[in-house]
C-alpha positions in Angstrom: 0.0 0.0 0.0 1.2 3.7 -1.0 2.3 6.3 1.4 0.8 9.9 1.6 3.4 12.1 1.3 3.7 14.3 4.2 3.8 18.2 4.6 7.0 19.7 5.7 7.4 22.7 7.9 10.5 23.7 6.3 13.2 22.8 3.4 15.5 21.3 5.3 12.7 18.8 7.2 11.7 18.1 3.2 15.4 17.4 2.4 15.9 15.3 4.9 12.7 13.2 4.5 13.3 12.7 0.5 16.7 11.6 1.6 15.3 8.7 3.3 12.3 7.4 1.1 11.7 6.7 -2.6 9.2 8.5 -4.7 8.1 4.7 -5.2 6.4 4.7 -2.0 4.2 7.3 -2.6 3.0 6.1 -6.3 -0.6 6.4 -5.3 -0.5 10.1 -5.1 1.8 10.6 -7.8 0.1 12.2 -11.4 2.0 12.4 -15.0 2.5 15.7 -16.4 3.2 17.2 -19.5 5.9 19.5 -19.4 7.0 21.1 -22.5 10.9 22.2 -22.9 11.2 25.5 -24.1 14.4 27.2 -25.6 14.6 30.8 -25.9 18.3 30.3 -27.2 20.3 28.4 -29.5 24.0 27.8 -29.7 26.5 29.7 -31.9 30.2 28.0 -32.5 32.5 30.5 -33.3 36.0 29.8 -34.5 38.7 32.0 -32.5 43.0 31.9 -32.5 43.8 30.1 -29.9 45.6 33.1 -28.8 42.1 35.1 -28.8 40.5 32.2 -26.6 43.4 32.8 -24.3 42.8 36.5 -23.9 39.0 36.0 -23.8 39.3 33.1 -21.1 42.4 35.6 -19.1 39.4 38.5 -19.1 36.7 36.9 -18.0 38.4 35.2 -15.1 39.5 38.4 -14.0 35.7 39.8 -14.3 34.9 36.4 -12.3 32.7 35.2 -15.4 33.1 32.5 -17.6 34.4 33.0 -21.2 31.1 32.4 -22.9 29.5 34.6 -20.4 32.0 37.3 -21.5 31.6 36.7 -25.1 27.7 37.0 -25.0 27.9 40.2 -22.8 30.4 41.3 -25.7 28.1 40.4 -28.6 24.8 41.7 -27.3 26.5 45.1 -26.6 27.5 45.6 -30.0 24.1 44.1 -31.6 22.3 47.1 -29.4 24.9 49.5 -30.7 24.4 49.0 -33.8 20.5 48.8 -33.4 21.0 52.1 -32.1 23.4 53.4 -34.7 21.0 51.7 -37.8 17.7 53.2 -36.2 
């Protein structure tokens, strides 16, 4: 026989508990859902020097980002820029 699954006063009570059972125990009160995977973005490769990577990756670790997080930053700052300049 299924399990209810019980209501927690906090996160950490839920962490805990999940720690300790299975989702199998509660099948009963389990329902399928459709969830539907949305991506608002897709991926670009871009071939860069390795000497250009280099820079890029020495930049961004000094910003504390990632190199794709600096090259994105970099790209959509000149795409408004020139939306601006073209408008």
């Amino acid at each position: 026989m299924s399990k209810k699954i019980p209501h927690f006063k906090s996160e950490e009570e839920e962490v805990r508990f999940w720690d300790e059972h299975s989702l199998d125990e509660f099948e009963n009160e389990l329902e399928e859902v459709n969830v539907e995977c949305v991506r608002d973005n897709d991926v670009l490769p871009v071939r860069l020097d390795r000497s250009d990577i280099q820079h890029l990756r020495n930049l961004a670790r000094k910003k504390g980002l990632t190199q794709g997080t600096l090259a994105r930053m970099w790209i959509k700052e000149r795409l408004v820029q020139e939306k601006i300049q073209n408008n």
